[in-house]
MIDOSE-1310 file (N, C-alpha, C; in nm, 2 decimals, decimal comma, always signed):
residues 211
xxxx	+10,14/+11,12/+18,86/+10,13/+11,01/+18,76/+10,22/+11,04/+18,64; +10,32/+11,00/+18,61/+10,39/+10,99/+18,51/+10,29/+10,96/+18,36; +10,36/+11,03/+18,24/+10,27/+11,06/+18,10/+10,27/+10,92/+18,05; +10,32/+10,83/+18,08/+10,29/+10,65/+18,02/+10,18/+10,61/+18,10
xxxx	+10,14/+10,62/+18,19/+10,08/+10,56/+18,31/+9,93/+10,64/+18,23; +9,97/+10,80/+18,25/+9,85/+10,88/+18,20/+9,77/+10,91/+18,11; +9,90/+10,87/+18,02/+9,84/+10,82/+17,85/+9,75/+10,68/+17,85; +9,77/+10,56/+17,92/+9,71/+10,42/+17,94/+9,53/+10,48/+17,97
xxxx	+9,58/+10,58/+18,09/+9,41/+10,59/+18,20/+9,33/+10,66/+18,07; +9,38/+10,78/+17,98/+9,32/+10,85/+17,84/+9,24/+10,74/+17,75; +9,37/+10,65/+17,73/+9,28/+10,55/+17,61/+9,21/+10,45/+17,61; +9,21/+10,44/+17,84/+9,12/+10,34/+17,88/+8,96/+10,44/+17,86
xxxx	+8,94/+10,59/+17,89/+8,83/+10,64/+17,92/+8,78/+10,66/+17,79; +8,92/+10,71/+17,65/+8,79/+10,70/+17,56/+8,78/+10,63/+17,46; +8,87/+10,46/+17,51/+8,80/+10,37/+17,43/+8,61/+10,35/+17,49; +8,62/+10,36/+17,58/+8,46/+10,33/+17,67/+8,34/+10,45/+17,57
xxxx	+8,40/+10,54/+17,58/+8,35/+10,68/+17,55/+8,32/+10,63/+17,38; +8,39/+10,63/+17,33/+8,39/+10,62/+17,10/+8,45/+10,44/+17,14; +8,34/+10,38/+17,14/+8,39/+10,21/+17,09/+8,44/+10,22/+16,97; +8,37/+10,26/+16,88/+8,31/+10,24/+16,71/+8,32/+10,36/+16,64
xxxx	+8,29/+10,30/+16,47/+8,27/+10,38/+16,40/+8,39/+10,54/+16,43; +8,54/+10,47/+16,41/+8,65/+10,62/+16,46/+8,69/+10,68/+16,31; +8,69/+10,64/+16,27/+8,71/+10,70/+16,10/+8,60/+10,78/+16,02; +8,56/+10,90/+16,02/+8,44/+11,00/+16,01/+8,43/+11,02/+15,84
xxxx	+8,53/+10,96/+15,77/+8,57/+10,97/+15,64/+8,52/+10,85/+15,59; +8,41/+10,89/+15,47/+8,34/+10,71/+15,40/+8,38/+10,66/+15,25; +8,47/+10,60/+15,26/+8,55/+10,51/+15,18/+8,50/+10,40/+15,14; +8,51/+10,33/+15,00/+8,51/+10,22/+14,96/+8,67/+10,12/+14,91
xxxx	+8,73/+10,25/+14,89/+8,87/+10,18/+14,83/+8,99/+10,25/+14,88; +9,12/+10,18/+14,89/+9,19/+10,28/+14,97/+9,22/+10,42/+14,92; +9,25/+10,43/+14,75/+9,29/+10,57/+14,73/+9,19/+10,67/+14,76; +9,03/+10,60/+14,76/+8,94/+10,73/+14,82/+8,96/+10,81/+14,93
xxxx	+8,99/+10,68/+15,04/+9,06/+10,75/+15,18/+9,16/+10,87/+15,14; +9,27/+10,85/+15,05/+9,37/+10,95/+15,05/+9,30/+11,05/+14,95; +9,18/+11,06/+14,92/+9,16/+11,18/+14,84/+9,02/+11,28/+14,94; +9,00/+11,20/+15,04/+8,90/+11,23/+15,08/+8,98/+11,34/+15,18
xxxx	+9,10/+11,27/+15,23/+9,14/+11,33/+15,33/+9,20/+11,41/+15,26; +9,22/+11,42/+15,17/+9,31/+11,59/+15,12/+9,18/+11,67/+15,12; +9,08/+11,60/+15,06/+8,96/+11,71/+15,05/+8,88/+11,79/+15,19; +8,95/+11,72/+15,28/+8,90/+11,76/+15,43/+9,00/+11,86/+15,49
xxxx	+9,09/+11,88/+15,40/+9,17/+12,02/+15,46/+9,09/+12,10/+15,46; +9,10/+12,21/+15,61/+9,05/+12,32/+15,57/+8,86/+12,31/+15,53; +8,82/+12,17/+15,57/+8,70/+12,19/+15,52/+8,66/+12,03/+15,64; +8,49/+12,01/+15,68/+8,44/+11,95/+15,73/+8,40/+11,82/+15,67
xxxx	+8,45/+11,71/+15,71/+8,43/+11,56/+15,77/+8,29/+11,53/+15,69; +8,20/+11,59/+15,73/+8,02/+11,59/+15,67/+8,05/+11,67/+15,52; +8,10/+11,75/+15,55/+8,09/+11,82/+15,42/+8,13/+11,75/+15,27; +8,26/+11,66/+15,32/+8,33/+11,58/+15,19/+8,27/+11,48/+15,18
xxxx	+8,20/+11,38/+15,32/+8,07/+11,29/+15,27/+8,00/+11,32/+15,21; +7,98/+11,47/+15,20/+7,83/+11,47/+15,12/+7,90/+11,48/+14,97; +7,97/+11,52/+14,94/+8,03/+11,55/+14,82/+8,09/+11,42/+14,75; +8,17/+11,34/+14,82/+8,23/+11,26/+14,75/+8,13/+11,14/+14,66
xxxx	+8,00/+11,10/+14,70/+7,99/+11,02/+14,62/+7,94/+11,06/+14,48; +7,96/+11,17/+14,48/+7,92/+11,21/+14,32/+8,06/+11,23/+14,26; +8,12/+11,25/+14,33/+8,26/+11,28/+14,29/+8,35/+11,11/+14,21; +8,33/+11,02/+14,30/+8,41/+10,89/+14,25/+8,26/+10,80/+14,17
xxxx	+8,16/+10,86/+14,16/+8,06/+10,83/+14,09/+8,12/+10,86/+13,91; +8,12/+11,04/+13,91/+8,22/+11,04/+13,81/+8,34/+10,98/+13,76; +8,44/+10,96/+13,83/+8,59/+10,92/+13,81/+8,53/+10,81/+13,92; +8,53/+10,71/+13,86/+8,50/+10,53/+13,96/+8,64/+10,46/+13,91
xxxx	+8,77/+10,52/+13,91/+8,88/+10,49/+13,89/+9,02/+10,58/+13,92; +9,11/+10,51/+13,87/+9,24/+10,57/+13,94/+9,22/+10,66/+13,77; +9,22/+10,53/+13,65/+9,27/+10,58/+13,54/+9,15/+10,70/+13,49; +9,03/+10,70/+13,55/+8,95/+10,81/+13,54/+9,00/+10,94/+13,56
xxxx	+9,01/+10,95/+13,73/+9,13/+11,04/+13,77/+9,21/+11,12/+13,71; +9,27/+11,01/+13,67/+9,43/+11,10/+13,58/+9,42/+11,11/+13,49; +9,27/+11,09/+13,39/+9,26/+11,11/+13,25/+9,19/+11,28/+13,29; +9,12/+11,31/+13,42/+9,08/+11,42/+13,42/+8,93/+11,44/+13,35
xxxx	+8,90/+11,58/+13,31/+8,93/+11,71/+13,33/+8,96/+11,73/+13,44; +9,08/+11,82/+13,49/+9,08/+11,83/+13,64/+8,97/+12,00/+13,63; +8,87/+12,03/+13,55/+8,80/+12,08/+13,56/+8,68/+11,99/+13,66; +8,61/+11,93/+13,60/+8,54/+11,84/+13,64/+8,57/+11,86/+13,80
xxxx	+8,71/+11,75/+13,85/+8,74/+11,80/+13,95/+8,72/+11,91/+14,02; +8,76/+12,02/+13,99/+8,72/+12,12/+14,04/+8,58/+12,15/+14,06; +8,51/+12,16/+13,97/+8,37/+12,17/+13,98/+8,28/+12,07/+14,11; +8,32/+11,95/+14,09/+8,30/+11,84/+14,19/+8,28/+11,91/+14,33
xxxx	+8,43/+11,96/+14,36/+8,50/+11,94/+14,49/+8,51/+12,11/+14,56; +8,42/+12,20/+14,45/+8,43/+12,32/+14,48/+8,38/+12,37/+14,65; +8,29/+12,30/+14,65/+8,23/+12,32/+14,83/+8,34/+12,33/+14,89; +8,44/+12,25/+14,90/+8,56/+12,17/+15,03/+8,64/+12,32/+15,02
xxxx	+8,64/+12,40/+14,94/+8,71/+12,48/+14,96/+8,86/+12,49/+14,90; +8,94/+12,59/+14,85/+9,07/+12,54/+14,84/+9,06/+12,46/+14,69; +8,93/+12,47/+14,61/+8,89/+12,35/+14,52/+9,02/+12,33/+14,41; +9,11/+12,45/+14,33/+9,17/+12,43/+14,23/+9,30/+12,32/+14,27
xxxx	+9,33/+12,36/+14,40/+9,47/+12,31/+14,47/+9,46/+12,14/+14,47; +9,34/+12,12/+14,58/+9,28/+11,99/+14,60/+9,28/+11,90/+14,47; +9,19/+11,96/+14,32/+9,20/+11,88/+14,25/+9,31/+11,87/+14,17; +9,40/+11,95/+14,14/+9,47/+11,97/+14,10/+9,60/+11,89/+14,18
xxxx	+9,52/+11,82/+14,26/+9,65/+11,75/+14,34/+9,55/+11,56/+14,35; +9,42/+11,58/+14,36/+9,42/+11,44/+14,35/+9,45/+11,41/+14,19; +9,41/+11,45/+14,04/+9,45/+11,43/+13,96/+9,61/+11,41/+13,92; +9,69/+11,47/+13,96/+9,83/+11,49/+14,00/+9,88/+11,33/+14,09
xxxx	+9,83/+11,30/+14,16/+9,87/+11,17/+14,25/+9,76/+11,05/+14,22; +9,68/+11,09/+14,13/+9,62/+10,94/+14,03/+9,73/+10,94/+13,95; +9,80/+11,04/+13,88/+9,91/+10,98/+13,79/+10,02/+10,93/+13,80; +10,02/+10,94/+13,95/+10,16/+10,91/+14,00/+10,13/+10,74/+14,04
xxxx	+10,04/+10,74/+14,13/+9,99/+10,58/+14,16/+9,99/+10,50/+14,03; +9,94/+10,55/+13,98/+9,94/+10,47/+13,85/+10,09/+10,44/+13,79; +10,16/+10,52/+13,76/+10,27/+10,54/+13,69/+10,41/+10,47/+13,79; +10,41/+10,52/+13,91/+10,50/+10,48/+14,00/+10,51/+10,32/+14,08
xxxx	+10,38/+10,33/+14,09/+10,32/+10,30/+14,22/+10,22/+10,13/+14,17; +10,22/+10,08/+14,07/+10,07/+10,02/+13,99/+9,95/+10,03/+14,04; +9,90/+10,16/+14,10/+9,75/+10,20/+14,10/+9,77/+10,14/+14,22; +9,87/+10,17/+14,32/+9,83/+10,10/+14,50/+9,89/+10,22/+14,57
xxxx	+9,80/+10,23/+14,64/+9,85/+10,35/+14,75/+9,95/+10,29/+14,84; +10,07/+10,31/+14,85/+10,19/+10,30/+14,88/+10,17/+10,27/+15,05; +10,24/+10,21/+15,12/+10,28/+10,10/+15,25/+10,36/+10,19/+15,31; +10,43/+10,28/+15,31/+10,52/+10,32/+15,40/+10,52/+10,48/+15,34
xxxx	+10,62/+10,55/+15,44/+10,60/+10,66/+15,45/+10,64/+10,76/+15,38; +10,79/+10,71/+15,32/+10,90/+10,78/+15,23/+10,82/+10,78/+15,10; +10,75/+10,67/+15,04/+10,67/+10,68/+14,92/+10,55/+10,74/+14,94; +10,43/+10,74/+15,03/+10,35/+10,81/+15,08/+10,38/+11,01/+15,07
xxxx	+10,47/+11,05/+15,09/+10,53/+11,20/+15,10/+10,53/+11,21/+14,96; +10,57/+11,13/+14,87/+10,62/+11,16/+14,75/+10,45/+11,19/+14,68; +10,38/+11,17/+14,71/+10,26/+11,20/+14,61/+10,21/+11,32/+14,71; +10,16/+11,41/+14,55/+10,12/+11,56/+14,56/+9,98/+11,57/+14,68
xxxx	+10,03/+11,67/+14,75/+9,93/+11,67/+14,85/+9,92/+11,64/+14,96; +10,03/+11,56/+14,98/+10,06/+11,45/+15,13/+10,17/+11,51/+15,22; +10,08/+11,46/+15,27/+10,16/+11,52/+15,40/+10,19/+11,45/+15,51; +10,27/+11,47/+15,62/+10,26/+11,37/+15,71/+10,15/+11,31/+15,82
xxxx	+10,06/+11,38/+15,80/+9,93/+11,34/+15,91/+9,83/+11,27/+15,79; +9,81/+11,29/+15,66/+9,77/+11,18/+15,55/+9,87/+11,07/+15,57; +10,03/+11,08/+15,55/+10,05/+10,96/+15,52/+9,97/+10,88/+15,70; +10,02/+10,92/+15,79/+10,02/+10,84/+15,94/+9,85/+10,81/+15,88
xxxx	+9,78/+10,89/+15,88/+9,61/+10,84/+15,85/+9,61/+10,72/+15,75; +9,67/+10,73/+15,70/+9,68/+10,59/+15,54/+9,77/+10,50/+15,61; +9,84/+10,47/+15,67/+9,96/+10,42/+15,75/+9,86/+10,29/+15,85; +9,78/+10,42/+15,93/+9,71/+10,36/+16,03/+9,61/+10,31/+15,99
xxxx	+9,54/+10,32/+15,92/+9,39/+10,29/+15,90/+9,39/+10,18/+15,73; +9,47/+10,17/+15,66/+9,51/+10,10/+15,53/+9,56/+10,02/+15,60; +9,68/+10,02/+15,64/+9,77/+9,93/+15,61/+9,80/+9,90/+15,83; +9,70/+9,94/+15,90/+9,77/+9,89/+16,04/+9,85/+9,86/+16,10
xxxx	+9,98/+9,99/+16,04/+10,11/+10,06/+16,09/+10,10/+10,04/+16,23; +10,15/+9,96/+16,33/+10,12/+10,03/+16,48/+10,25/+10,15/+16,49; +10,19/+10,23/+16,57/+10,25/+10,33/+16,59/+10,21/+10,48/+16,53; +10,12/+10,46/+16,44/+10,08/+10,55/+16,34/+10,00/+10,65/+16,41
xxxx	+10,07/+10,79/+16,43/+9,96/+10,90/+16,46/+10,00/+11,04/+16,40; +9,87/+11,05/+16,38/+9,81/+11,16/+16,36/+9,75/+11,30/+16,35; +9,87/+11,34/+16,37/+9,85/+11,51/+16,45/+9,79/+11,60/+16,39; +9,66/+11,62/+16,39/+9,52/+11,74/+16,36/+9,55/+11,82/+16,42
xxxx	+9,46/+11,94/+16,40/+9,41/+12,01/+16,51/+9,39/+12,01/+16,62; +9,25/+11,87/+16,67/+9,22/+11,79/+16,73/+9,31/+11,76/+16,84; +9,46/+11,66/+16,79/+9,55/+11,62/+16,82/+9,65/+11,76/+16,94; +9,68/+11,85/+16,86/+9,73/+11,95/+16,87/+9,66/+11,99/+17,02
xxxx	+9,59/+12,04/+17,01/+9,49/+12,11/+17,08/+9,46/+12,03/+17,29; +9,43/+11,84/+17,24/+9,35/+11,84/+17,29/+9,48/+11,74/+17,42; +9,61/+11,73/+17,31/+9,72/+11,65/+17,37/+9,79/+11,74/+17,46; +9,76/+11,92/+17,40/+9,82/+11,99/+17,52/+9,76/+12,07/+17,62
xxxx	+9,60/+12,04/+17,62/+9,49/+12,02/+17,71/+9,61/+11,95/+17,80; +9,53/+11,79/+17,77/+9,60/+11,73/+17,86/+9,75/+11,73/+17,97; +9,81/+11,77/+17,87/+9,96/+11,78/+17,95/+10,04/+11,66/+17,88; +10,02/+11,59/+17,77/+10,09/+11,50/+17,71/+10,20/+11,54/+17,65
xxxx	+10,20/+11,65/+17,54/+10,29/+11,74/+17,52/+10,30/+11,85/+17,56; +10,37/+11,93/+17,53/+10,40/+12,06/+17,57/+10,48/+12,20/+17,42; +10,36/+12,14/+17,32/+10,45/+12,19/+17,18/+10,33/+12,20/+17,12; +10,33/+12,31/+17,00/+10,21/+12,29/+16,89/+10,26/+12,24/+16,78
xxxx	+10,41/+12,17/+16,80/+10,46/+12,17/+16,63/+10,46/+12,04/+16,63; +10,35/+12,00/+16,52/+10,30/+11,88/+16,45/+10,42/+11,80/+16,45; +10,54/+11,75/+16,41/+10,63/+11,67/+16,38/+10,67/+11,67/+16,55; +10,68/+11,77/+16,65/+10,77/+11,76/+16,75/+10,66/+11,65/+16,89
xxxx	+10,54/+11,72/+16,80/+10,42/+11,59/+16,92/+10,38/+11,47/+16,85; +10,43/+11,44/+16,74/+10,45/+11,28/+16,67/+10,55/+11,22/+16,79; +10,65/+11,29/+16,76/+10,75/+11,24/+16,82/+10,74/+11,22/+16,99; +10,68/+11,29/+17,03/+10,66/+11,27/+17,20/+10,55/+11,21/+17,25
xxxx	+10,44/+11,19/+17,16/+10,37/+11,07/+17,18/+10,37/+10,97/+17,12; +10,47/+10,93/+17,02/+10,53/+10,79/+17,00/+10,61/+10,72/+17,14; +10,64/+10,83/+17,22/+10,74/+10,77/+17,34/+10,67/+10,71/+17,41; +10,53/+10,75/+17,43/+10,38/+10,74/+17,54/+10,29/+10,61/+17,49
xxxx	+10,30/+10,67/+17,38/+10,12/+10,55/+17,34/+10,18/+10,40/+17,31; +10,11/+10,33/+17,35/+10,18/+10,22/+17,31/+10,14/+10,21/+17,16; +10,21/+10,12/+17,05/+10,20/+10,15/+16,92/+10,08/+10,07/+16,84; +10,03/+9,98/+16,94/+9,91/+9,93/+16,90/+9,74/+9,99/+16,92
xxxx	+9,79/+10,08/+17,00/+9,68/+10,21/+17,02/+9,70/+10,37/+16,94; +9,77/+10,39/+16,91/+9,81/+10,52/+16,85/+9,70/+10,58/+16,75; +9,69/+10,49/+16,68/+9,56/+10,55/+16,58/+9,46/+10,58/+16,56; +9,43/+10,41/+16,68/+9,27/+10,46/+16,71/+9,27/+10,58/+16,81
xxxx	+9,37/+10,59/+16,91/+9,34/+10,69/+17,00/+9,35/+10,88/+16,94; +9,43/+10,82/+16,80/+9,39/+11,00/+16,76/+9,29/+10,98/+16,67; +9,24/+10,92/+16,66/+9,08/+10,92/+16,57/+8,99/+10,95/+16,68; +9,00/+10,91/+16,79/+8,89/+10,94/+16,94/+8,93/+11,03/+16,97
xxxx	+9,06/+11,08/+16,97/+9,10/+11,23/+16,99/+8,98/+11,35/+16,88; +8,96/+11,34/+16,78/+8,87/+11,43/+16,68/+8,77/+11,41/+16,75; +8,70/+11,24/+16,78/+8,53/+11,26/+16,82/+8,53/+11,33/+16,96; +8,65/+11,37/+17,03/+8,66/+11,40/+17,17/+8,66/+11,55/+17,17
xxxx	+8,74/+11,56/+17,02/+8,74/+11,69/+17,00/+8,58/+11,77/+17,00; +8,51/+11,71/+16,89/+8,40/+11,76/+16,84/+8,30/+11,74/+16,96; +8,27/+11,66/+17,01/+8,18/+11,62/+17,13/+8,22/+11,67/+17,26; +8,32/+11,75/+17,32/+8,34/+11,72/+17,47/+8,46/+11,87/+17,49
xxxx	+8,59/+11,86/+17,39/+8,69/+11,94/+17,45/+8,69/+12,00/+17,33; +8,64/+12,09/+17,34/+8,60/+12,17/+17,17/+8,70/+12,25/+17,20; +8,75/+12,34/+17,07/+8,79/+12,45/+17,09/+8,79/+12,59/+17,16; +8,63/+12,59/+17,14/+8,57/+12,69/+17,20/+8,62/+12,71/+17,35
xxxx	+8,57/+12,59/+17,39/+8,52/+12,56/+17,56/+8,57/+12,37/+17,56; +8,66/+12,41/+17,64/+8,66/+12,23/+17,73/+8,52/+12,21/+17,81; +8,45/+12,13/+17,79/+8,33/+12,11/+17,85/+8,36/+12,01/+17,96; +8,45/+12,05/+18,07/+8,56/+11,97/+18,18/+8,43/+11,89/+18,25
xxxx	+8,34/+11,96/+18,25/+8,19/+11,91/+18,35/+8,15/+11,74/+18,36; +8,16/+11,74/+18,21/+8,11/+11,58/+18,11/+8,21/+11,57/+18,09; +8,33/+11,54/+18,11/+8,48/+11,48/+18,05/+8,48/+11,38/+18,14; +8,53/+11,22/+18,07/+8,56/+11,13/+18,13/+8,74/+11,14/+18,16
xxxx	+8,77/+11,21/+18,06/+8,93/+11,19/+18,09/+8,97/+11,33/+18,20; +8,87/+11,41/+18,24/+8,90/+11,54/+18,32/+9,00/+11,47/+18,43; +8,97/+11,37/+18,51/+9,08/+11,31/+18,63/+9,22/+11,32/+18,58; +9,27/+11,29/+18,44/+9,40/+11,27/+18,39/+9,46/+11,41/+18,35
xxxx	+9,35/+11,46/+18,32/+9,37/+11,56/+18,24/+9,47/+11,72/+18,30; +9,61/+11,74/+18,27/+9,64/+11,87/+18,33/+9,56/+12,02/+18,34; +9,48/+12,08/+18,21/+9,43/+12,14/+18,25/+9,33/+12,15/+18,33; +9,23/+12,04/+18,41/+9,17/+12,03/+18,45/+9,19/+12,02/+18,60
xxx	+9,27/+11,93/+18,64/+9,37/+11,94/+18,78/+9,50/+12,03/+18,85; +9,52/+12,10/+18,70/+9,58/+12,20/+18,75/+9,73/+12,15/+18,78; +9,78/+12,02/+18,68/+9,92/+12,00/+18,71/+9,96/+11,92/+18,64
């Protein structure tokens, strides 16, 4: 089975598998998404839920934000780990949105890079899930891990498996399918242990068939 054919049979088994609810990150506005996801580096999905709504409770703005204290910030966001960096970078990219940008998180990807903290798996997450980029993926851990399980790539370098599964996925699926890639991750092909037993995608899957 060729990787277009076996990418199709993947996102037929785990759209069935994760219908709903693929975005584990709880947002009301778009720049929360891009601050939420900085604050998930390096730190847990539950973890920044539980934190954020005291956090934009505080600063319930962009110009809140970038008025600071990026103390405050800090203090906030200390759980997530990495605290001084993180705030020190959403306060840093409220001033930019504001100043560059008029308080809108940016549509494309060349402006997306340009604010502090971003990177290319934020911008594709903001890409895909804001603004319904087709084509927009992803590359986590998750991604990394579970794409070379499969046999879709054959690389762990983030930029080099953008690129090789842009060739595969069709670009109207890309996003949701690396968002089901994370719940597939945490539920089923952990890091630990592939749990191949309960895998719906085991039939496709190279490590599992052995080809």
């Amino acid at each position: 089975m060729r990787k277009k054919e076996r990418a199709l049979a993947i996102i037929a088994c785990l759209e069935q598998d994760y219908p709903d609810d693929l975005c584990s990150l709880n947002y009301k506005k778009d720049y929360e998404l891009l601050f939420t996801v900085r604050l998930a580096a390096q730190c847990t999905d539950e973890r920044v839920n539980q934190i954020a709504p005291a956090l934009f409770a505080r600063f319930p703005s962009l110009e809140a934000f970038a008025a600071g204290p990026v103390e405050d910030v800090e203090r906030l966001v200390h759980s997530t780990g990495f605290y001084r960096a993180k705030a020190r970078d959403i306060v840093a990219a409220s001033q930019m949105l504001l100043a560059d940008f008029g308080g809108k998180v940016p549509d494309n990807m060349d402006d997306l890079l340009k604010l502090p903290g971003v990177g290319r798996k934020t911008a594709n997450l903001i890409l895909g899930d804001v603004y319904n980029v087709p084509g927009a993926i992803v590359v986590d851990t998750h991604c990394i891990r579970i794409t070379n399980r499969m046999g879709l790539v054959d690389t762990k370098d983030p930029p080099k498996i953008e690129t090789e599964l842009r060739k595969i996925l069709p670009p109207d699926k890309s996003n949701d399918f690396c968002h089901r890639l994370v719940l597939h991750g945490r539920a089923v092909c952990t890091a630990r242990k592939a749990k191949c037993e309960i895998c719906s995608v085991a039939p496709y899957c190279r490590q599992f068939v052995g080809k």
